[in-house]
VOPA-283510 format. One line per 8 residues: their letters; for each residue x, y, z of C-alpha. Coordinates in steps of 0.02 Angstrom, whole numbers, plus 32768, in hexadecimal, padded with zeros to 4 digits. Each point is the difference from the previous one (the first is absolute). Example, Ala and Ser with C-alpha at 12.3 -4.5 7.8 and 13.67 -1.06 7.14 Angstrom:
// residues 2
AS	8267,7F1F,8186  8045,80AC,7FDF
***
This chain:
// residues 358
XXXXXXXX	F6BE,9E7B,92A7  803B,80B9,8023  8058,8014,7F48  7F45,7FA6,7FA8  7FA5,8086,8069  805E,8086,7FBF  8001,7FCA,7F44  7F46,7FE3,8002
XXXXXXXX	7FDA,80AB,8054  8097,804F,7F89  7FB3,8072,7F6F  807E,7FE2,7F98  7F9B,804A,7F42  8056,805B,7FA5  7F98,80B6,8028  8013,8047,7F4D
XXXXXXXX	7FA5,7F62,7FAE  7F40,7FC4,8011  7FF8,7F67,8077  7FB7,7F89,7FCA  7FAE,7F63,805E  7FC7,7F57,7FD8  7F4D,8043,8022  8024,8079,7F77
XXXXXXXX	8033,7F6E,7F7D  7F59,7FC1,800A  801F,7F6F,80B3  7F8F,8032,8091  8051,7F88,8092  7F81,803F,8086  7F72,7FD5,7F8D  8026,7F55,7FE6
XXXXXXXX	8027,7FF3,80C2  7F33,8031,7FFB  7FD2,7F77,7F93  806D,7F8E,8078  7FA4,802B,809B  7F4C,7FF8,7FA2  8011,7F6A,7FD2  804F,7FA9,808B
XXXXXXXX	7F41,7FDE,8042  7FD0,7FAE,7F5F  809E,7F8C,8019  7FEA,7FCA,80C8  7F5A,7FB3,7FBE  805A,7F7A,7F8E  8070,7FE0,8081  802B,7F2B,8020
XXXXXXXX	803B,7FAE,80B6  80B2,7FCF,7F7A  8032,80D7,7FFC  809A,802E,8054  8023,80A0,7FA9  7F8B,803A,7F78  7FE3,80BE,7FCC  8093,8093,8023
XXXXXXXX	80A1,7F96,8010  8079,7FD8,7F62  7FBE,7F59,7FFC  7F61,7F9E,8033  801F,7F64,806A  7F83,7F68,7FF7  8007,7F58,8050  7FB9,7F6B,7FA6
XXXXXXXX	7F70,7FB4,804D  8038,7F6F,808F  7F6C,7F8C,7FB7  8064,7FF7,7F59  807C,7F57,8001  804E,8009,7F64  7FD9,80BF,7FD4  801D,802D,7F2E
XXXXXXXX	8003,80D0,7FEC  7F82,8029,7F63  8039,80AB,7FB8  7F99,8071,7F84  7FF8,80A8,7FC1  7F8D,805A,7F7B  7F9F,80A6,7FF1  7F74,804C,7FBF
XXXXXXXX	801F,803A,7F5D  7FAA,8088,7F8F  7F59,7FD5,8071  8066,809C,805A  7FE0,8075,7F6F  7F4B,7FE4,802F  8013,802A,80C3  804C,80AB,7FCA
XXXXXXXX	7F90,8033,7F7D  7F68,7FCF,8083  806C,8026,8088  7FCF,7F6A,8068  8098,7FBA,8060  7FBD,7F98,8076  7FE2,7F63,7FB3  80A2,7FEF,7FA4
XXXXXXXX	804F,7FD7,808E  7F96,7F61,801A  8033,7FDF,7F3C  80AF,8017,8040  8004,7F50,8074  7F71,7FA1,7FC0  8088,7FFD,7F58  8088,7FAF,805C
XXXXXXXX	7FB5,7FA4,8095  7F82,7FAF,7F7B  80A6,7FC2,7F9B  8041,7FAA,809E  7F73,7FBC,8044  7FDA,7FAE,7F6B  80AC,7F78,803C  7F99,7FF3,809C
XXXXXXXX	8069,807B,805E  7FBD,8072,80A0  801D,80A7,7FF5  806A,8031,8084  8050,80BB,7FE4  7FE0,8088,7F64  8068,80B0,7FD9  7FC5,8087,7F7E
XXXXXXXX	8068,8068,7FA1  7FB4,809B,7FE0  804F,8093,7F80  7FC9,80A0,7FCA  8045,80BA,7FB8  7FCA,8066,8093  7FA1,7FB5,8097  7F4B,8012,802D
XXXXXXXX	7FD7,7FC8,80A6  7F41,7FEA,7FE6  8021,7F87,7F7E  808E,7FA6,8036  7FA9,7FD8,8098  7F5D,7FC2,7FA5  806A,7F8E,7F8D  8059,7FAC,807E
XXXXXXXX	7F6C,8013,8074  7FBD,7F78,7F88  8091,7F99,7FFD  7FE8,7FFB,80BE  7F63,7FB5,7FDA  802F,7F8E,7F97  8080,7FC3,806E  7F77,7FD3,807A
XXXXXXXX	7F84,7FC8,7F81  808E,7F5D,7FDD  8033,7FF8,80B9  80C3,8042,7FDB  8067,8086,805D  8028,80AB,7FAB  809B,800F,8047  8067,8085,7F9E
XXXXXXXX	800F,8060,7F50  8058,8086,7FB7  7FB7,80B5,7FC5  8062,804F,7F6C  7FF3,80AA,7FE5  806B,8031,7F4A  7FEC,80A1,7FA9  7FED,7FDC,7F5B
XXXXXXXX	7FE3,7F48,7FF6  7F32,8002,7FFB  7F8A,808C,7FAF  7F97,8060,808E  7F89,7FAB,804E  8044,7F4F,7FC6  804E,7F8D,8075  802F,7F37,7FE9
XXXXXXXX	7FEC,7F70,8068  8061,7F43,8012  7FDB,7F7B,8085  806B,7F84,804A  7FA7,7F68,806D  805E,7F72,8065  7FB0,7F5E,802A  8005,7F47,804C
XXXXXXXX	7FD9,7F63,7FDE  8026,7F50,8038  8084,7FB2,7F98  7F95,7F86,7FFA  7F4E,805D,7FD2  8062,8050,7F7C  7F6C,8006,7F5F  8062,7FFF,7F5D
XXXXXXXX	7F80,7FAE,7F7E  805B,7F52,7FFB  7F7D,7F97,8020  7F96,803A,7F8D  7FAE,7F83,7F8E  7F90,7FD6,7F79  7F4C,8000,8049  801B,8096,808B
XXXXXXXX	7F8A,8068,8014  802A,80C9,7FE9  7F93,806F,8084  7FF8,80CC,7FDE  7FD8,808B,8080  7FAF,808E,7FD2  8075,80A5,7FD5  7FC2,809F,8046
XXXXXXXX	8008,805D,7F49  809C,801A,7F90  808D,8000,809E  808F,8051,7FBD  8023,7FA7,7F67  7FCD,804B,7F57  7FFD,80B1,8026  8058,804D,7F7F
XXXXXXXX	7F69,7F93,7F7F  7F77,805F,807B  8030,809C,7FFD  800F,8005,7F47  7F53,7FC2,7FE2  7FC2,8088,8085  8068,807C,7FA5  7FAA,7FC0,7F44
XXXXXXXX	7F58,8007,804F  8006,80A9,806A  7FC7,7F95,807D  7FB0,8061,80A0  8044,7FC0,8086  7F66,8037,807B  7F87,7FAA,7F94  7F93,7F6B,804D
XXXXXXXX	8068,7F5E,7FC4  7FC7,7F63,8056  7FAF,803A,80A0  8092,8066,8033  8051,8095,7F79  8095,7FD0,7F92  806D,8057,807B  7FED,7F9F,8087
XXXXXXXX	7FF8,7F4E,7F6F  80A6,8032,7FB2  8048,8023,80CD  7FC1,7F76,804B  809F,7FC5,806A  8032,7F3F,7FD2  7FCF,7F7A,8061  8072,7FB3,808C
XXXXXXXX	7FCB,7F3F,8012  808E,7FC5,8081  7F88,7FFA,80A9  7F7C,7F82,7FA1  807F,7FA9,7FA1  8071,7FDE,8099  7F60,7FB5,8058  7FF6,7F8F,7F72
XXXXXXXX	80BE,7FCD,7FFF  7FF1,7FB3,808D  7F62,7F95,7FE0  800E,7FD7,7F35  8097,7FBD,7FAB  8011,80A4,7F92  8072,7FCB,7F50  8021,8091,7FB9
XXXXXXXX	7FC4,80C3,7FF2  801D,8073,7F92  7FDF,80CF,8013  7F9D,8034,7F76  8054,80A5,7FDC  807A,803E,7F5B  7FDE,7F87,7F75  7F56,7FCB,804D
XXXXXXXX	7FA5,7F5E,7FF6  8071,7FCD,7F65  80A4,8010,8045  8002,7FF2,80B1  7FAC,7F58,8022  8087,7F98,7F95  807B,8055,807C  7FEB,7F7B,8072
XXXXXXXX	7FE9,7F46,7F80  8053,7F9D,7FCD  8038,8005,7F42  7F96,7F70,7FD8  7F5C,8049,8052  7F8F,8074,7FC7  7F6B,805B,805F  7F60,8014,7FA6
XXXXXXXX	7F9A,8091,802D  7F53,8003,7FD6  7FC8,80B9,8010  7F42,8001,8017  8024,7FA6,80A4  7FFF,80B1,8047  7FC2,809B,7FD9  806B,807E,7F98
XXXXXXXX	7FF1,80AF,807C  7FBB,8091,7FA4  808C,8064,800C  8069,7F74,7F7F  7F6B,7FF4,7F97  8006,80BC,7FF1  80BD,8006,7FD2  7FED,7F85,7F7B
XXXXXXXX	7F57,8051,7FB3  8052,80B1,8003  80BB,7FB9,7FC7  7FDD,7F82,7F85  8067,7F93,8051  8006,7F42,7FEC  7FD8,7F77,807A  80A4,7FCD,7FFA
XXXXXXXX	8045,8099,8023  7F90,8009,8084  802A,7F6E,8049  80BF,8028,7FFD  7FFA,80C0,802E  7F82,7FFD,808F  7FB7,7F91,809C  7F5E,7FEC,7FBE
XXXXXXXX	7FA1,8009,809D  807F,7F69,8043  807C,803B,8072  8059,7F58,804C  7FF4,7F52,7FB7  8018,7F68,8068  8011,7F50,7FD9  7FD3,7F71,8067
XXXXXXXX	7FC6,7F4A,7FD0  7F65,7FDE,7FBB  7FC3,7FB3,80B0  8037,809E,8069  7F8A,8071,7F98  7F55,7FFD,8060  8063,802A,80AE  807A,806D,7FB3
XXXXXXXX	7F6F,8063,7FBB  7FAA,800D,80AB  809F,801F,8069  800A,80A3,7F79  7F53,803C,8015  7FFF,8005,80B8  808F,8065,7FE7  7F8D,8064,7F83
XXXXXXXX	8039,7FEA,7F70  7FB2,8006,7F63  803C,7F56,7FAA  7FFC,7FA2,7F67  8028,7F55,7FBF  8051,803B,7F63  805B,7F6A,7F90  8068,7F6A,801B
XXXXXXXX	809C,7FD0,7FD0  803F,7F7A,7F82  8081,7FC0,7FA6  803A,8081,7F63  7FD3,7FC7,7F62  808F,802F,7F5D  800D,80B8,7FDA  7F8C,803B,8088
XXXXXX	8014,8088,807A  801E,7FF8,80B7  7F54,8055,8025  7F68,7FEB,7F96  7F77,807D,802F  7F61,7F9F,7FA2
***
């Protein structure tokens, strides 16, 4: 211990050359050893009864939940995508965060898995405190929002890597479900019934379509857009659905799901038939929000580009049989949601897509 003493104490620069430190390369340690201690708060409110070790060691520790028999681990990871080109141009970073989970733990839950435990990975060119802590301030809250534990993430700090000001952002969630309960869309069959929850705007899917229509249109973003301004439209964080679709897990016989998010309507729904089946979507059965109707007006885009590209004011879409559908729709809206009965599904007919939008 003497000899380490000495060496770290030990100037040992050479005095005719400029020293240089890591500091100096463009790596502040004690500022990310800020960021650390800010958010620590944010984290201790996620925390779950299954943490052993969560935030500051090498690795997070988390037991599986005793009430589990035959536990299966659901893994997913996504991120936000060029929505983030948005939060630095309007410099609002604290709903990205919530973008940041509701991404993956939407993905997992739709195999009818609990969210148990969720990390962040967080990288930048130089560190800002302020809005490091916002983002993952969200994420926090996001965490709570689907009942799982923020238990750990890493904060990148490389030179170089990302223009000022820019930072990016990837999730990684960890669930449970019953081996048993495990919802993988093989029961589905002709005659089902296909129920939709309302999206909270675009999510994070579509962004790089948005912001070149804003771009064409020299759209102002403070101007009155639906009740709120197109900022806050275009920022609205996505939707998590896992506390009111847990509830109704374990009351309804839940098929399949699907999270409406790249590809849209179109391609997301076959993700989970069978190659014989085909769901048939019949649009008017909910209203298109504003907010699409104004990207297809001011794009000239297609409805079935639409359809493919974007939620459509449908964020989740669950299938259940035809005599589940009044209580399945009443379990939802006591967990207010904002539901729709939107198609059926039936056999596929020669030559015909998985998803007809009519």
């Amino acid at each position: 211990m003497k000899e380490r003493v000495n060496l770290l104490n030990k100037d040992d620069t050479k005095k005719d050359i400029q020293p240089i430190t890591y500091k100096d390369s463009g790596v502040d340690i004690e500022v990310a050893d800020q960021l650390i201690e800010k958010i620590k708060p944010f984290a201790k409110k996620t925390m779950r009864v299954e943490v052993l070790a969560g935030i500051g060691g090498f690795g997070s520790l988390f037991e599986v939940p005793k009430k589990y028999k035959e536990p299966v681990l659901v893994s997913g990871t996504d991120g936000v995508g060029t929505k983030l080109k948005l939060a630095f141009e309007l410099n609002k970073h604290d709903s990205v965060g919530i973008d940041l989970v509701a991404m993956s733990v939407n993905d997992i839950l739709v195999q009818g898995a609990e969210p148990l435990f969720f990390l962040d990975y967080f990288a930048c060119g130089k560190l800002d405190v302020e809005v490091a802590s916002q983002v993952i301030k969200g994420i926090a809250e996001g965490c709570a929002q689907s009942g799982c534990a923020l238990v750990g993430g890493e904060t990148a700090e490389m030179p170089g890597m990302y223009p000022e000001g820019e930072y990016d952002l990837a999730g990684f969630a960890v669930g449970v479900v019953e081996k048993n309960e495990i919802i993988n869309g093989k029961t589905i069959k002709s005659g089902d019934v296909v129920i939709g929850l309302a999206s909270s705007g675009a999510h994070s899917n579509g962004y790089s379509l948005i912001r070149k229509i804003i771009r064409n249109e020299k759209a102002d973003f403070s101007a009155a857009f639906d009740g709120k301004t197109l900022r806050d439209i275009v920022m609205e964080p996505t939707k998590l659905y896992v506390k009111s679709i847990l509830k109704l897990k374990d009351i309804i016989k839940i098929k399949g799901m699907a999270h409406i998010t790249g590809g849209g309507i179109i391609e997301n729904i076959p993700r989970i038939l069978g190659e014989d089946l085909t769901a048939e979507i019949k649009s008017p059965s909910w209203p298109l929000p504003k907010i699409f109707q104004w990207l297809k007006e001011k794009g000239n885009i297609s409805s079935a580009e639409l359809y493919r590209t974007f939620n459509c004011g449908i964020g989740m879409a669950i299938v259940v049989d035809q005599n589940d559908v009044a209580q399945t729709k009443q379990i939802l809206r006591e967990s207010n949601e904002t539901v729709y009965e939107i198609g059926i599904i039936r056999k596929r007919q020669a030559n015909e897509q998985p998803t007809m939008v009519i």
